[in-house]
Residue, then its C-alpha position, 0 to 999 in steps of 0.5 A: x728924424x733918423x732918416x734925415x739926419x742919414x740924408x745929411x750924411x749920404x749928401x756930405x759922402x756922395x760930395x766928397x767921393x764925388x770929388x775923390x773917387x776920380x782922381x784915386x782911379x786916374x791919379x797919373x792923370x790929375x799929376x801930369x794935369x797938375x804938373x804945370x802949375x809948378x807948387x809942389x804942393x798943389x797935387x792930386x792928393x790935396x783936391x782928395x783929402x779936401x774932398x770931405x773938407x769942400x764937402x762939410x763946408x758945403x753941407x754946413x751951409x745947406x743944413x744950417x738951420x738943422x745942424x748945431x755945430x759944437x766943433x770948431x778948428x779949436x775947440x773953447x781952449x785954443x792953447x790945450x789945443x796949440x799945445x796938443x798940436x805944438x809939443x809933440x812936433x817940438x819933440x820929434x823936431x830935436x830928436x830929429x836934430x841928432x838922430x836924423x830920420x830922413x831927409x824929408x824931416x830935415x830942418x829945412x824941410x820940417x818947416x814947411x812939411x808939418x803946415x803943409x800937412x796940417x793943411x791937407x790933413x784938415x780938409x779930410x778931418x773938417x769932414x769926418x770928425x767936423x761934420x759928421x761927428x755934428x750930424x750924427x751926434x744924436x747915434x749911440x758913439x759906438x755906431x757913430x763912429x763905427x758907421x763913420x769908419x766904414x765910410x772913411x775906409x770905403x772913402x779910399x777905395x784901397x781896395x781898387x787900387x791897392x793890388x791888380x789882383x782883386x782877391x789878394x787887394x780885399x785880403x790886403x785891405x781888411x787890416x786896413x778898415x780894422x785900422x781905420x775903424x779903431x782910429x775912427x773910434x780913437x779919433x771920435x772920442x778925442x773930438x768930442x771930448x776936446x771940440x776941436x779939430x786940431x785934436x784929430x787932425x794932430x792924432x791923423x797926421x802922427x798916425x800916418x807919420x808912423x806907417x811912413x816913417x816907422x823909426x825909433x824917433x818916431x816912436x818915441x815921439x809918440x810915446x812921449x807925446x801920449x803922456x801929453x796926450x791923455x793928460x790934456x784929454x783928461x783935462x779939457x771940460x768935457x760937455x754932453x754930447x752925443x750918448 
């Protein structure tokens, strides 16, 4: 059982670095190929975090006679859901407004950015948390997802790229997969408490908001948000799955 349940991974991990892995080590490359289509937001970095995305829907529909799937985009609460996604967004928005942070968040940017985002950012979430959370549900969730953040973390191949030189990119990376193993576990926990993908997917994007944009809205913002947070965590029914 174990074993097939490994091959129901390794199939979802070799489709998605297969789809990745090429572009993170010819990334000019894929830009100036792109670079015609003239939408800005068709760019290499959409075809690589959708790479886990097309991976999972593949792999659903090949294993579905021996996959339950318990997580959908929702969750069975679709407001704690829009609120866990919505609120916090809405905070950082009217801060924003008086303490502006960067141009790329001003209004007439934020509209787009934050579903533009969302959208890239489910492609990687419906496979490490959709898919995978499912596949592996019958692992102890510590192995889960310390497996599933090794994965993810090799997934970026930071350490190809990060630096020229390959001693100081591996020193530059191990704070990286210590960061990705903890969200892995942060972001497990709150998939499977909640069932829905727009829980990580929110937790995601606002992970990456504060490495890019590291400003005291953007703090606050999620300190505010994390009172929210835990409190819709700890309100969402929580149903057996896993161990």
């Amino acid at each position: 059982m174990k074993r097939k349940i490994f091959l129901h991974a390794l199939l979802y991990y070799t489709i998605a670095c297969a789809i990745a892995w090429p572009i993170f080590l010819n990334m000019s490359y894929f830009q100036e190929l792109l670079k015609p289509i003239g939408v800005q937001v068709i760019n290499p970095f959409l075809i690589i975090m959708w790479g886990p995305g097309l991976a999972a829907l593949l792999c659903y529909f090949i294993f579905r006679k021996s996959i339950t799937r318990k997580i959908s985009l929702f969750g069975k609460k679709w407001v704690h859901s829009l609120l866990f996604f919505i609120v916090p967004w809405s905070v950082f928005f009217i801060l924003n407004l008086f303490y502006p942070v960067s141009e790329q968040y001003a209004p007439k940017n934020f509209l787009v950015l934050i579903p533009v985002s969302f959208v890239f950012t489910l492609g990687e979430e419906l496979g490490w948390r959709g898919f995978l959370e499912d596949a592996l549900k019958s692992i102890p969730r510590v192995w889960r997802w310390l497996f599933i953040g090794l994965m993810w973390e090799i997934w970026h191949l930071r350490f190809l790229w990060i630096d020229e030189n390959r001693i100081t990119a591996l020193l530059k990376t191990a704070p990286f997969l210590l960061v990705t193993i903890a969200l892995s576990f942060l972001l497990g926990y709150s998939t499977e408490r909640s069932k829905s993908l727009v829980v990580p997917i929110t937790l995601h994007l606002w992970a990456n908001t504060i490495v890019q944009s590291p400003h005291w809205v953007t703090f606050l913002s999620v300190g505010l948000s994390g009172i929210l947070w835990f409190y819709l965590l700890y309100k969402w029914p929580s149903q057996a799955f896993g161990k």
